[in-house]
NUDO-489645 format. One record per atom (N, C-alpha, C, O): residue number from 1; z, x, y; atom name. Coordinates in steps of 0.2 Angstrom, whole numbers, plus 2048, in hexadecimal, padded with zeros to 3 digits. Atoms other than C-alpha are relative to their C-alpha. Layout:
BEGIN
+-----+-----+-----+-----+----+
|   k |   w |   u |   v |  a |
+-----+-----+-----+-----+----+
| NUM |   Z |   X |   Y | CA |
...
+-----+-----+-----+-----+----+
This chain:
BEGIN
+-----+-----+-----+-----+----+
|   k |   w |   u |   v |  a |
+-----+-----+-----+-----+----+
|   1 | 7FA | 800 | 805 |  N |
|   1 | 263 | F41 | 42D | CA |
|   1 | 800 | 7FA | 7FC |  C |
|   1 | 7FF | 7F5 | 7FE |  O |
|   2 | 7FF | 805 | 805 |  N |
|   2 | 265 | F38 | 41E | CA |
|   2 | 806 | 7FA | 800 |  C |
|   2 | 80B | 7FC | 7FF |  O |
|   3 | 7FA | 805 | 7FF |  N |
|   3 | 26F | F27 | 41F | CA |
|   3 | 7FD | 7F8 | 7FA |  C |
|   3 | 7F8 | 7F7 | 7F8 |  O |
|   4 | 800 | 804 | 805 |  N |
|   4 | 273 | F18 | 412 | CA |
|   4 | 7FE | 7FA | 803 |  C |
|   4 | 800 | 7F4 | 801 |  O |
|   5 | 804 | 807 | 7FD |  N |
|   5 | 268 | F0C | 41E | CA |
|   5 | 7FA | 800 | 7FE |  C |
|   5 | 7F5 | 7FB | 800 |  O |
|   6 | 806 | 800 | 801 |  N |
|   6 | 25B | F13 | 416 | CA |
|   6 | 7FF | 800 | 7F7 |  C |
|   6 | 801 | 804 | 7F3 |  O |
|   7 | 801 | 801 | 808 |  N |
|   7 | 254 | F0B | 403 | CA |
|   7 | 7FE | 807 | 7FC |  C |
|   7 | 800 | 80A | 7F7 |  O |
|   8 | 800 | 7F7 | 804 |  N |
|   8 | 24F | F1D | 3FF | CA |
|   8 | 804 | 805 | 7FE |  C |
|   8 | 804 | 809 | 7F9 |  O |
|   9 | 7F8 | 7FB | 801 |  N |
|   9 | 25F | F24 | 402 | CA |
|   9 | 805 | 7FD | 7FB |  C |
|   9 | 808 | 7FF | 7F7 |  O |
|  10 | 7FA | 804 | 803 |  N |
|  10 | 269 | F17 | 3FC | CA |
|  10 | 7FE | 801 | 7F8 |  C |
|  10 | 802 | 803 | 7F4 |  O |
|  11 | 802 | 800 | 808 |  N |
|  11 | 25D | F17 | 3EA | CA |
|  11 | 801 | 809 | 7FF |  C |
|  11 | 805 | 809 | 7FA |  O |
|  12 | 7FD | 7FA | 800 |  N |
|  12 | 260 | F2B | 3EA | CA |
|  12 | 806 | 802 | 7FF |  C |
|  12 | 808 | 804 | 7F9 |  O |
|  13 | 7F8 | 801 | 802 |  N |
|  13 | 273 | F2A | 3ED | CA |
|  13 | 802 | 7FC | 7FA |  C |
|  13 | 806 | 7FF | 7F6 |  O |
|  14 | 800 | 806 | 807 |  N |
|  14 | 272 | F1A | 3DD | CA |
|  14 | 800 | 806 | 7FA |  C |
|  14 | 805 | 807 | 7F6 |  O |
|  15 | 801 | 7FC | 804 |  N |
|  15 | 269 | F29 | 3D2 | CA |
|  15 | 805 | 804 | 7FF |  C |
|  15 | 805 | 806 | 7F9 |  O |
|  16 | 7FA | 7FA | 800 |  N |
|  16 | 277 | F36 | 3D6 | CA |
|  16 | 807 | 7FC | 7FC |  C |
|  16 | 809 | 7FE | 7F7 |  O |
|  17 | 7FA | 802 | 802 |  N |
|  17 | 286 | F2B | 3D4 | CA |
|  17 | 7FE | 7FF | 7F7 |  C |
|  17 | 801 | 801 | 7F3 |  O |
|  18 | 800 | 7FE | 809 |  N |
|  18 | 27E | F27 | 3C1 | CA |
|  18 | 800 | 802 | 7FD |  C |
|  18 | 802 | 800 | 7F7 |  O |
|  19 | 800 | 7F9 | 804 |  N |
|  19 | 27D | F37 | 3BB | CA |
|  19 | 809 | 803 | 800 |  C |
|  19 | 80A | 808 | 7FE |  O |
|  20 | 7F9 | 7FF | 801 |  N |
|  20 | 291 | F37 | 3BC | CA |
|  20 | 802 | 7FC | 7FB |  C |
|  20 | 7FE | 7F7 | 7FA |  O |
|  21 | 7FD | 801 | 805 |  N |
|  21 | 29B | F33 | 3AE | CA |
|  21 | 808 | 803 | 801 |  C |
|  21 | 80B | 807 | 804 |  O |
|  22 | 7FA | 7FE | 7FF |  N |
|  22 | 2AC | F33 | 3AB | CA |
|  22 | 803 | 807 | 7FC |  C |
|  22 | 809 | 809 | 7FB |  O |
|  23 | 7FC | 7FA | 803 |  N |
|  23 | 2AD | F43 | 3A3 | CA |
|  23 | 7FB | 807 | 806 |  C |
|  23 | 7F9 | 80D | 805 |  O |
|  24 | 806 | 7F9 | 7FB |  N |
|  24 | 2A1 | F4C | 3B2 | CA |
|  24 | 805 | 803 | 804 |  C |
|  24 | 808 | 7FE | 807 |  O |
|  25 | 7FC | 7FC | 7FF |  N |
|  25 | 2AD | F59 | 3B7 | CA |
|  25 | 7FE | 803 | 809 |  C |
|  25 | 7F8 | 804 | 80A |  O |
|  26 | 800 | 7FE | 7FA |  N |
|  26 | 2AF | F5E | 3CB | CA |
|  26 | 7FE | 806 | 801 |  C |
|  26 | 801 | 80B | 7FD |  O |
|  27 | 800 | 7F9 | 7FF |  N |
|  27 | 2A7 | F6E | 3D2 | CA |
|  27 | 804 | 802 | 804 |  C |
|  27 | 803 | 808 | 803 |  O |
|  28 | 7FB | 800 | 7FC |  N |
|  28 | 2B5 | F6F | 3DF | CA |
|  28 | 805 | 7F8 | 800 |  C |
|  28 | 805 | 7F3 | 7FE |  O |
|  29 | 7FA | 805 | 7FE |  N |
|  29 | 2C6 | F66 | 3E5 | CA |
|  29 | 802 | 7FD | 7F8 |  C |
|  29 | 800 | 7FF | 7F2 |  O |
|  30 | 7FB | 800 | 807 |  N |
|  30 | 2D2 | F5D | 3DA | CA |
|  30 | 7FE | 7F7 | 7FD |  C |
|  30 | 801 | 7F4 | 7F8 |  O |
|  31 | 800 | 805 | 805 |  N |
|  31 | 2CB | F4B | 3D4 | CA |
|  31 | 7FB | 801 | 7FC |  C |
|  31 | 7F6 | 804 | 7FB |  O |
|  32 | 804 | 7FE | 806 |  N |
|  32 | 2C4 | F47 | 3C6 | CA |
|  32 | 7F9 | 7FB | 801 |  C |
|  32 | 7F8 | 7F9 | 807 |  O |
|  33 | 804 | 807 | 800 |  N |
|  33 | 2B6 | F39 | 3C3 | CA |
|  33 | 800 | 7FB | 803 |  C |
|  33 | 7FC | 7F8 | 807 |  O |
|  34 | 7FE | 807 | 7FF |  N |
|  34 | 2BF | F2A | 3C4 | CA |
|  34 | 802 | 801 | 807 |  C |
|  34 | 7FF | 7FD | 80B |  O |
|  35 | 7FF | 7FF | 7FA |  N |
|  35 | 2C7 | F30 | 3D3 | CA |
|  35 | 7FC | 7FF | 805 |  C |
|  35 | 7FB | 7FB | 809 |  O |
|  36 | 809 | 802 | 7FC |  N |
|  36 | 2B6 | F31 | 3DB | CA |
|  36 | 7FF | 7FC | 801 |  C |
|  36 | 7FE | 7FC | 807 |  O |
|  37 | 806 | 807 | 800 |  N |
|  37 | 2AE | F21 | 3D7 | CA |
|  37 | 805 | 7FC | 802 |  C |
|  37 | 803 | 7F6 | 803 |  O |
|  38 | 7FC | 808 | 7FD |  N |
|  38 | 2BF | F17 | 3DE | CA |
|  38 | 800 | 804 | 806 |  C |
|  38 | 7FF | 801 | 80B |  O |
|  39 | 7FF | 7FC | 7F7 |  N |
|  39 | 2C1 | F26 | 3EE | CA |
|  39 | 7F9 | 7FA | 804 |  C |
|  39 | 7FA | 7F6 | 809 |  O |
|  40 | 806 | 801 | 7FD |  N |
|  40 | 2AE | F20 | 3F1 | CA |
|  40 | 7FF | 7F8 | 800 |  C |
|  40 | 7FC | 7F5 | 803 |  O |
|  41 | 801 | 808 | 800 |  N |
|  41 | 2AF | F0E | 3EC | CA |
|  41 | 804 | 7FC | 807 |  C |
|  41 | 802 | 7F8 | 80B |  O |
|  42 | 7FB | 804 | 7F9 |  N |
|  42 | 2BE | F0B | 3FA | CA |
|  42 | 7FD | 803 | 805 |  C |
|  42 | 7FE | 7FE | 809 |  O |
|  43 | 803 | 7FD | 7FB |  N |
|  43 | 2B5 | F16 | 407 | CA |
|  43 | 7FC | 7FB | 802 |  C |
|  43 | 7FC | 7F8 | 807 |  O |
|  44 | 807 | 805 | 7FE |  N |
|  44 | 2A7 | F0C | 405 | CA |
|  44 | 802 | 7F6 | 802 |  C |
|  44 | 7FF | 7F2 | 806 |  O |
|  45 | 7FB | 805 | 7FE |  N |
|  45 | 2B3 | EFC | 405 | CA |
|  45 | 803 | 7FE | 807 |  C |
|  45 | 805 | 7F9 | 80A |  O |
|  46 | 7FA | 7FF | 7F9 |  N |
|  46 | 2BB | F02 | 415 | CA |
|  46 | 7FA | 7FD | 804 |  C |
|  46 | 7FC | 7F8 | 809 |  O |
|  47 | 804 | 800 | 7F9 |  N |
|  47 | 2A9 | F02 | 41E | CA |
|  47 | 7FE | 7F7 | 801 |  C |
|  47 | 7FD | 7F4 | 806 |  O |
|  48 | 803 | 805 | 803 |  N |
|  48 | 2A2 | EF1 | 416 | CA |
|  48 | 806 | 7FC | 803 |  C |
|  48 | 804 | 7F8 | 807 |  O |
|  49 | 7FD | 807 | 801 |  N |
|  49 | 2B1 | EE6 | 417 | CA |
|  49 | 802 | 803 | 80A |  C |
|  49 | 802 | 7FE | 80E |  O |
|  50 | 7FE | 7FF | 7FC |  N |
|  50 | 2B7 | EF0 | 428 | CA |
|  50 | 807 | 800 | 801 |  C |
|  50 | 80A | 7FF | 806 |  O |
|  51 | 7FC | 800 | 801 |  N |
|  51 | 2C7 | EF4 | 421 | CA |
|  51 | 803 | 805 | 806 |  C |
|  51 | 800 | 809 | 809 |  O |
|  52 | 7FC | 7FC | 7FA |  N |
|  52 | 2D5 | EFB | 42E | CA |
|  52 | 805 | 804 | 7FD |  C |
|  52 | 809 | 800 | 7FB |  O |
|  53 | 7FB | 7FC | 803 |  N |
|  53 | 2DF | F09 | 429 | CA |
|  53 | 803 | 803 | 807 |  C |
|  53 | 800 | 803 | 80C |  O |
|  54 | 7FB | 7FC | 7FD |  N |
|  54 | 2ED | F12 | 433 | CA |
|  54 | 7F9 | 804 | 806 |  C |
|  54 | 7F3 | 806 | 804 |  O |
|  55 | 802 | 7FA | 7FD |  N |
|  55 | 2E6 | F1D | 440 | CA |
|  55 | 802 | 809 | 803 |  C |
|  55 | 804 | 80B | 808 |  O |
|  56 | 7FB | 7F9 | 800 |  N |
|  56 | 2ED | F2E | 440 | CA |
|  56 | 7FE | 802 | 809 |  C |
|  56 | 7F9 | 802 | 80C |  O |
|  57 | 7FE | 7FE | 7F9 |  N |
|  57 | 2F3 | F34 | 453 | CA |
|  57 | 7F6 | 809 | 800 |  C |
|  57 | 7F1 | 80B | 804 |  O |
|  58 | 805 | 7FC | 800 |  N |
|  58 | 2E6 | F43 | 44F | CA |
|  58 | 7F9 | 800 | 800 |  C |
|  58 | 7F6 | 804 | 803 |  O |
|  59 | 804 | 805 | 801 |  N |
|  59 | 2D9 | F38 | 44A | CA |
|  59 | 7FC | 7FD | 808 |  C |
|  59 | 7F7 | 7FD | 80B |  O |
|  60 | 804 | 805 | 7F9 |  N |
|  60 | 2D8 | F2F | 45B | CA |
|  60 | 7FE | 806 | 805 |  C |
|  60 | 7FB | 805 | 809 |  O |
|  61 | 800 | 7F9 | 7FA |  N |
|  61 | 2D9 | F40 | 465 | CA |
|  61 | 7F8 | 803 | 7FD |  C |
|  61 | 7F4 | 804 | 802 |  O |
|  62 | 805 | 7FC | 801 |  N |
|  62 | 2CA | F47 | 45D | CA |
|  62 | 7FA | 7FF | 7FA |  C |
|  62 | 7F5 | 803 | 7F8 |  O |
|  63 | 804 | 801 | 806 |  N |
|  63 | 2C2 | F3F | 44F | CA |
|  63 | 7F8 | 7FD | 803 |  C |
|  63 | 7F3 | 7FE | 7FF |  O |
|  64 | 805 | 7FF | 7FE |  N |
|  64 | 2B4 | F3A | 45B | CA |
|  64 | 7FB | 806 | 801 |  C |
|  64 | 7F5 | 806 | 7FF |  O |
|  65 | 803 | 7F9 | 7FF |  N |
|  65 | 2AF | F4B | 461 | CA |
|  65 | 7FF | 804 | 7F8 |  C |
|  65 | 7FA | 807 | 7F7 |  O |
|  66 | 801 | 7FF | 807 |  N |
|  66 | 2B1 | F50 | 44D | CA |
|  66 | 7FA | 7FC | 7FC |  C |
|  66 | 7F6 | 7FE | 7F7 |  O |
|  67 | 806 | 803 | 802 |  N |
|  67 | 2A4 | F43 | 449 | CA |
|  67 | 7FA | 803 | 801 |  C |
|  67 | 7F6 | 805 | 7FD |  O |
|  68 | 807 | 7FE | 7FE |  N |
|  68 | 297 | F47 | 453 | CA |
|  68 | 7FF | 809 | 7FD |  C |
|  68 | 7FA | 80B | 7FB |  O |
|  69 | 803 | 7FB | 805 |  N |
|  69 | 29A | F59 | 44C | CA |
|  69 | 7FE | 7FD | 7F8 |  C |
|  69 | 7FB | 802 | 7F5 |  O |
|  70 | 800 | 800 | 807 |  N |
|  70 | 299 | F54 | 43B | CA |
|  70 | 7F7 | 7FD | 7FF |  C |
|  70 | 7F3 | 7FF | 7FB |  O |
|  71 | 805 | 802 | 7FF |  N |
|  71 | 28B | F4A | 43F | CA |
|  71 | 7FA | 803 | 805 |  C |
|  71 | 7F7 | 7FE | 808 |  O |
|  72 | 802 | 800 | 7FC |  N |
|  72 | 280 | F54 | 449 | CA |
|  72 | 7FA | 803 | 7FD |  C |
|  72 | 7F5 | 803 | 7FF |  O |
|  73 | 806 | 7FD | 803 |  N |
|  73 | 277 | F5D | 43A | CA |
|  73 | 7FF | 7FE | 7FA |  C |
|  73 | 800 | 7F8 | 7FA |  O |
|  74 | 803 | 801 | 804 |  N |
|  74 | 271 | F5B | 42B | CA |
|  74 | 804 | 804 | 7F9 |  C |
|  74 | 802 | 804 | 7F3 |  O |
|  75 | 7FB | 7FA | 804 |  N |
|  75 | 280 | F68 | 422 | CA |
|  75 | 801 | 7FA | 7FA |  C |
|  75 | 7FF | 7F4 | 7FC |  O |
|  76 | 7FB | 802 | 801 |  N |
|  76 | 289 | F61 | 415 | CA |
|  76 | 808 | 801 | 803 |  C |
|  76 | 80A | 805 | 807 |  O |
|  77 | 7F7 | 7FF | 7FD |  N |
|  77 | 29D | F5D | 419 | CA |
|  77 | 802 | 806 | 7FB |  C |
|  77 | 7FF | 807 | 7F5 |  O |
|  78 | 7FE | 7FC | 803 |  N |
|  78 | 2A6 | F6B | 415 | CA |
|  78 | 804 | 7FD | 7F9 |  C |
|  78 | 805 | 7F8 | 7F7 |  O |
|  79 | 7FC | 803 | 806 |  N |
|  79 | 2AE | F6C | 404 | CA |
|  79 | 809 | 800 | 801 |  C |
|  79 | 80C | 805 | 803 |  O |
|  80 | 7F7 | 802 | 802 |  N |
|  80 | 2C1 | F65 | 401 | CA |
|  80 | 802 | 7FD | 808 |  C |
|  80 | 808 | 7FE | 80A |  O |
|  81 | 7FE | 804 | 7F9 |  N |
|  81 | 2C1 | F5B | 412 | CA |
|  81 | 806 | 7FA | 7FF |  C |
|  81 | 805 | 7F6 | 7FB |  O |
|  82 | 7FC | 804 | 7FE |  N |
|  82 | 2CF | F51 | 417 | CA |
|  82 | 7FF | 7F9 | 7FF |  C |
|  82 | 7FB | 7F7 | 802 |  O |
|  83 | 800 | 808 | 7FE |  N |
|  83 | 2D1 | F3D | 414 | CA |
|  83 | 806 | 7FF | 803 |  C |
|  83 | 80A | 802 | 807 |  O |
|  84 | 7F9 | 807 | 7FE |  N |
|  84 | 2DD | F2F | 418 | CA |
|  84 | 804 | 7FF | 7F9 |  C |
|  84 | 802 | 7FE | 7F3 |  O |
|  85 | 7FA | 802 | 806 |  N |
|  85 | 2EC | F2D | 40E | CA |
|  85 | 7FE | 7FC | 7FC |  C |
|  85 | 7FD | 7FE | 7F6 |  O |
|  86 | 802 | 805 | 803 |  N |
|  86 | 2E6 | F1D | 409 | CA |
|  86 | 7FC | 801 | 7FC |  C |
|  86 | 7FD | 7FE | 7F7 |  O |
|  87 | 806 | 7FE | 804 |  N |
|  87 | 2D7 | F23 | 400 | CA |
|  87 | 7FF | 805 | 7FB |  C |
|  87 | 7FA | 806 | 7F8 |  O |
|  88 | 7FE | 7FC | 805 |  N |
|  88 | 2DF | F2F | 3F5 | CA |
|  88 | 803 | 7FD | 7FB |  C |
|  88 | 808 | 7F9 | 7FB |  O |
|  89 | 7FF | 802 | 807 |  N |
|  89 | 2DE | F2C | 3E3 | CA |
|  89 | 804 | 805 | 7FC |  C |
|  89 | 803 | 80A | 7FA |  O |
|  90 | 7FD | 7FD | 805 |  N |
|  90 | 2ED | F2F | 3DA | CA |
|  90 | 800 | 7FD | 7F9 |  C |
|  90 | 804 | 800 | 7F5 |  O |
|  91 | 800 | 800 | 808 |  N |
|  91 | 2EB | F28 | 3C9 | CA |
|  91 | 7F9 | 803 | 7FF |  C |
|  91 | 7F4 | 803 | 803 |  O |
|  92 | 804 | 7FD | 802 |  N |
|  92 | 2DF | F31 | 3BF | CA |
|  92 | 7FE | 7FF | 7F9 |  C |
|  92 | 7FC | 804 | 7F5 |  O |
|  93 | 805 | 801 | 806 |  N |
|  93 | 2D9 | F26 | 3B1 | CA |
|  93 | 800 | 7F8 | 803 |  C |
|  93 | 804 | 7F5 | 806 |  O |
|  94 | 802 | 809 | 7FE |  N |
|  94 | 2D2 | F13 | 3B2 | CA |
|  94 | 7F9 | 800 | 7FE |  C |
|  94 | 7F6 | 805 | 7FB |  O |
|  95 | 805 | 801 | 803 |  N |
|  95 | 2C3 | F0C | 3B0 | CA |
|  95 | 7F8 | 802 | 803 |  C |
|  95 | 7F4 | 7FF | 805 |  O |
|  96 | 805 | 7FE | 7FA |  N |
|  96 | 2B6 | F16 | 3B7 | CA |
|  96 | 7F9 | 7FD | 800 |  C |
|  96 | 7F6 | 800 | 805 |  O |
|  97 | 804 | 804 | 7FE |  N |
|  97 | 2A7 | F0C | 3B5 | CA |
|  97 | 7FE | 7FB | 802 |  C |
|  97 | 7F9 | 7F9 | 804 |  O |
|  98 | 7FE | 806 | 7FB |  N |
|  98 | 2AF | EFD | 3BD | CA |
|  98 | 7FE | 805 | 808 |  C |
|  98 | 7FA | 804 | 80D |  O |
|  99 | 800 | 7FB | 7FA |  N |
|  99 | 2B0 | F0A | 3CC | CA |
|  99 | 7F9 | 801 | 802 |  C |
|  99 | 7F6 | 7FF | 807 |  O |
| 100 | 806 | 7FF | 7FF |  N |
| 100 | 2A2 | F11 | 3C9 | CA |
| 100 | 7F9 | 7FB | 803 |  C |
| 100 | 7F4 | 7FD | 805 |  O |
| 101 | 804 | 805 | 800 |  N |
| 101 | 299 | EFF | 3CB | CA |
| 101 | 803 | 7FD | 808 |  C |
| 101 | 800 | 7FA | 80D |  O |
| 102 | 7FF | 804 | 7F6 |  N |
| 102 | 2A3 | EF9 | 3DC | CA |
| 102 | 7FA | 806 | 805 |  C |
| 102 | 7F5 | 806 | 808 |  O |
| 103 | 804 | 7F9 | 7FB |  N |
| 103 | 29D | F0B | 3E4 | CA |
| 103 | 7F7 | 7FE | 800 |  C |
| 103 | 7F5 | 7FE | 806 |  O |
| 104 | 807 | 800 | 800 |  N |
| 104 | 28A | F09 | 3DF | CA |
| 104 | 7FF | 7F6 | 806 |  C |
| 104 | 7FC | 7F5 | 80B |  O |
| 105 | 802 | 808 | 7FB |  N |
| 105 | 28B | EF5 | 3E5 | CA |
| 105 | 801 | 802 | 80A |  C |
| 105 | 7FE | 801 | 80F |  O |
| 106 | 7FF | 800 | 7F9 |  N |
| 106 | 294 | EFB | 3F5 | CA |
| 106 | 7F9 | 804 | 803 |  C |
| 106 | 7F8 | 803 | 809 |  O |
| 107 | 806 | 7FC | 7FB |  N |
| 107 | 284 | F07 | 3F9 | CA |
| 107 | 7FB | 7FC | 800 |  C |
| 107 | 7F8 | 7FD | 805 |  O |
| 108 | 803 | 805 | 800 |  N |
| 108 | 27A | EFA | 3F6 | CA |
| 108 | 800 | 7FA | 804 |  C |
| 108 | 7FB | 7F7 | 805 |  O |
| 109 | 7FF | 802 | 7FB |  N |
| 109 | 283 | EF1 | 402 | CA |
| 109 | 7FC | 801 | 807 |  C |
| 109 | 7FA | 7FC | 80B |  O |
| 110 | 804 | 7FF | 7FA |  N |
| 110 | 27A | EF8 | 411 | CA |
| 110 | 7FB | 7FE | 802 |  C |
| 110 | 7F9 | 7FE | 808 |  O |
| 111 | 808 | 804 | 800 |  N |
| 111 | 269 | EF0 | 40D | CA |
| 111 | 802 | 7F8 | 805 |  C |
| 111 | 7FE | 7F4 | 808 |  O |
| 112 | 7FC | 808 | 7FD |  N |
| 112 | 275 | EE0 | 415 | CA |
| 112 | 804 | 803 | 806 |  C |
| 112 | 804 | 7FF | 80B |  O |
| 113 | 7FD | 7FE | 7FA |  N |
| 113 | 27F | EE9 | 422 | CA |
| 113 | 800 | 7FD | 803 |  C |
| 113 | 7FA | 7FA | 803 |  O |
| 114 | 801 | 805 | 7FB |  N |
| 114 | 282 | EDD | 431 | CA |
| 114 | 805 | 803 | 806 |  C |
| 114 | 804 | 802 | 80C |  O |
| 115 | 7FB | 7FF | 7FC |  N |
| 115 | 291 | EE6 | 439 | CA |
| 115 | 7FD | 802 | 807 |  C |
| 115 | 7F9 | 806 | 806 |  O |
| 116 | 801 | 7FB | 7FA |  N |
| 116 | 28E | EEB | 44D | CA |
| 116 | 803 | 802 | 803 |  C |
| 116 | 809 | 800 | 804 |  O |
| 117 | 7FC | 7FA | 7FF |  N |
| 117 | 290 | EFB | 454 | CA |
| 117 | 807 | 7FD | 804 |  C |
| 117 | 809 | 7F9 | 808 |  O |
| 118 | 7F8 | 7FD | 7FF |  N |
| 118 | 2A0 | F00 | 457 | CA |
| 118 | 805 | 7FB | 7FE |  C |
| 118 | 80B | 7FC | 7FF |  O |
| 119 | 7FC | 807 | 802 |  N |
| 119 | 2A7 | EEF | 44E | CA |
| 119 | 806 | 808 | 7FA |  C |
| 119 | 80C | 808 | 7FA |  O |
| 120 | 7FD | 7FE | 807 |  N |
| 120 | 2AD | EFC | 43E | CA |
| 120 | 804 | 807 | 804 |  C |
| 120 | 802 | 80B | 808 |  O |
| 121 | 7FD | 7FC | 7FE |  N |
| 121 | 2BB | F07 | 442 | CA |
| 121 | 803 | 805 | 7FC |  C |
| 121 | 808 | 803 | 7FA |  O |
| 122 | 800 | 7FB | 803 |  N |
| 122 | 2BD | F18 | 43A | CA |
| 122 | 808 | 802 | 801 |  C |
| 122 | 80A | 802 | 807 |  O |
| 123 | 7FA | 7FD | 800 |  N |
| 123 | 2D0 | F1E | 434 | CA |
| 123 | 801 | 805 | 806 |  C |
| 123 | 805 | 805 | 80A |  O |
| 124 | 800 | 7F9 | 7FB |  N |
| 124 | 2CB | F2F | 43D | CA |
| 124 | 7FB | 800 | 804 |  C |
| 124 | 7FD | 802 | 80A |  O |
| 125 | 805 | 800 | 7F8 |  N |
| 125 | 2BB | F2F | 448 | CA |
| 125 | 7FF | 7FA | 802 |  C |
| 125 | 7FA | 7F9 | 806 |  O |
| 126 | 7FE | 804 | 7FB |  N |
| 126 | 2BF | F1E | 44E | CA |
| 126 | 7F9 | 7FC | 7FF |  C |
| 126 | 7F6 | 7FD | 7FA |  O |
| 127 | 804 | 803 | 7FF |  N |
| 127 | 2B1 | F12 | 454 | CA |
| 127 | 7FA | 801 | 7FF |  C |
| 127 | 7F7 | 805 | 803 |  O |
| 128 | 808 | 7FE | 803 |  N |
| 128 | 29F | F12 | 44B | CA |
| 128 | 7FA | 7FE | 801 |  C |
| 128 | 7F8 | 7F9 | 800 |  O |
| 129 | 807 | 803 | 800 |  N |
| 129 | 28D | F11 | 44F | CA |
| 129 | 7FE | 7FE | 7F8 |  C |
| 129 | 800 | 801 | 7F3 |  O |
| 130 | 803 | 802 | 804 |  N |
| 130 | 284 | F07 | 442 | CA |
| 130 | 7FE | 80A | 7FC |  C |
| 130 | 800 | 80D | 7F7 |  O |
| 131 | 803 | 7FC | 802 |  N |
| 131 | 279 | F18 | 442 | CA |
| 131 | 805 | 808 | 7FC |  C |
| 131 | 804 | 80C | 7F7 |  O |
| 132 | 7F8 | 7FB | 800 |  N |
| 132 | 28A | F23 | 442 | CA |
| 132 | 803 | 7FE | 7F8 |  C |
| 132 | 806 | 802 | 7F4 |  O |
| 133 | 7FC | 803 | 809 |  N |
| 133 | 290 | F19 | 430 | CA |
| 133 | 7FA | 802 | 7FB |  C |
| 133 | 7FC | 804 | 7F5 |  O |
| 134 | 805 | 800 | 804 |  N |
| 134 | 27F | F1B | 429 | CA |
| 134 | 7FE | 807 | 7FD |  C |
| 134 | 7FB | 808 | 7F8 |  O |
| 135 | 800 | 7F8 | 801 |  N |
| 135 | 27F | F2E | 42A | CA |
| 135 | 805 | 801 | 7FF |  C |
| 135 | 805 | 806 | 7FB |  O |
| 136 | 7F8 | 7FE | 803 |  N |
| 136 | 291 | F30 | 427 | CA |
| 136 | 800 | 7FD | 7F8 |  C |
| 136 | 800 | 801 | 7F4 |  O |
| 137 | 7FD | 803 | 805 |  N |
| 137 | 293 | F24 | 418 | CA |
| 137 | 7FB | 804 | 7FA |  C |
| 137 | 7FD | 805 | 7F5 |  O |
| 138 | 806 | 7FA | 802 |  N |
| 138 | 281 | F30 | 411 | CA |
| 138 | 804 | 807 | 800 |  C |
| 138 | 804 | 80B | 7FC |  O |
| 139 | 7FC | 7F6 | 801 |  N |
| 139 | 28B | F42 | 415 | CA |
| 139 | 806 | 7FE | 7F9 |  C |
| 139 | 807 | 801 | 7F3 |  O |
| 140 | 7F8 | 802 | 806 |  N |
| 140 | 29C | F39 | 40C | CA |
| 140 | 7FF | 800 | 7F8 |  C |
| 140 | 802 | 802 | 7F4 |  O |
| 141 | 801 | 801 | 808 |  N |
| 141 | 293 | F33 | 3FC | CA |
| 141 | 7FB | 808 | 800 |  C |
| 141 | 7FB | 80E | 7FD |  O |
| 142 | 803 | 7F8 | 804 |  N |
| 142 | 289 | F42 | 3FB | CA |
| 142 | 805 | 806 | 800 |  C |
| 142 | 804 | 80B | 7FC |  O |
| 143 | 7FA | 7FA | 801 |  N |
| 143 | 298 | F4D | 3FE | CA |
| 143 | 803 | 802 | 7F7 |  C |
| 143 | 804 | 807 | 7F4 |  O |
| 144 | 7FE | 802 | 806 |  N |
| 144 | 2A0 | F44 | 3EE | CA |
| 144 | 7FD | 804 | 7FA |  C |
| 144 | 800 | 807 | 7F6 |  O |
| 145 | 805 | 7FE | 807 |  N |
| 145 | 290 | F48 | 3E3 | CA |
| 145 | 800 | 805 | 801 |  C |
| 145 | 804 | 807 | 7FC |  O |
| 146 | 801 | 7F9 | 7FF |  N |
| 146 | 28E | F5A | 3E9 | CA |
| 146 | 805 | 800 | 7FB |  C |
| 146 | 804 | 802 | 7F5 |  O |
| 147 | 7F9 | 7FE | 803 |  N |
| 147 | 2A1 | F5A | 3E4 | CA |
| 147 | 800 | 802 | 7F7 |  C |
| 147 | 803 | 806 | 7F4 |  O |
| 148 | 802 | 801 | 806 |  N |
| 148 | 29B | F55 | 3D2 | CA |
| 148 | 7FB | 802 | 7FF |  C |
| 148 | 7FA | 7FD | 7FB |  O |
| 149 | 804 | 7FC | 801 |  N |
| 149 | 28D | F5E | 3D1 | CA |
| 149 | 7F8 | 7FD | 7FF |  C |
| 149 | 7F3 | 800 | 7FD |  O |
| 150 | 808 | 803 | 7FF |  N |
| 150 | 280 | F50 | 3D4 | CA |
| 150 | 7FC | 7FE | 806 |  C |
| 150 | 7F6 | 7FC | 806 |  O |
+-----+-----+-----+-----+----+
């Protein structure tokens, strides 16, 4: 399975995110561009910096057993999957190639990764293997692109 610990992937995901533009239109769900590039820039903030968000009661009952499914294949995530409050963009203009510029650096990020396992704590499936981050944070941004049609 494909994961952003690998310079392959991570230079593939890079290619994808450039081919957006602020005027590249969603093939499903309700954000636009910019929404995108700051959803995916905080996402990726979350896992790098090890930000701790709320954990919803639901979250802790099952969001492990939900991992491992999500992560068991090679699918993409379903389309119009759930976030965290927190990571919902409601403005819907700014500067999107500042965005677009945190998002590419945080993938970029992973060539330096140091966190150990189970240190970064997931809103919803809870406590992470390094290898568990590296395949999720590859399903999430590729989820994104699919979304936009790259």
């Amino acid at each position: 399975m494909a994961t952003v610990f690998e310079p392959s992937t991570r230079d593939a995901l890079i290619k994808r995110i450039n081919k957006l533009d602020q005027h590249t239109k969603a093939v499903w769900g309700k954000m636009n561009a910019y929404q995108v590039a700051t959803h995916c820039a905080l996402w990726e903030e979350m896992i790098h910096r090890n930000k701790i968000y709320e954990r919803p009661l639901i979250g802790r009952l099952i969001g492990p057993m939900i991992l491992r499914k999500v992560l068991k294949d090679d699918a993409p995530m379903r389309k119009n999957s759930p976030t965290i409050p927190d990571l919902i963009i409601n403005e819907t203009n700014g500067n999107f190639e500042t965005e677009k510029g945190k998002w590419i650096s945080m993938i970029n990020g992973y060539s330096t990764y140091s966190l150990p396992d189970y240190t970064f704590v997931h809103p919803f499936f809870g406590k992470m293997t390094r290898d568990q981050i590296g395949r999720m944070a590859y399903k999430h941004n590729d989820h994104h692109l699919r979304q936009f049609g790259v």
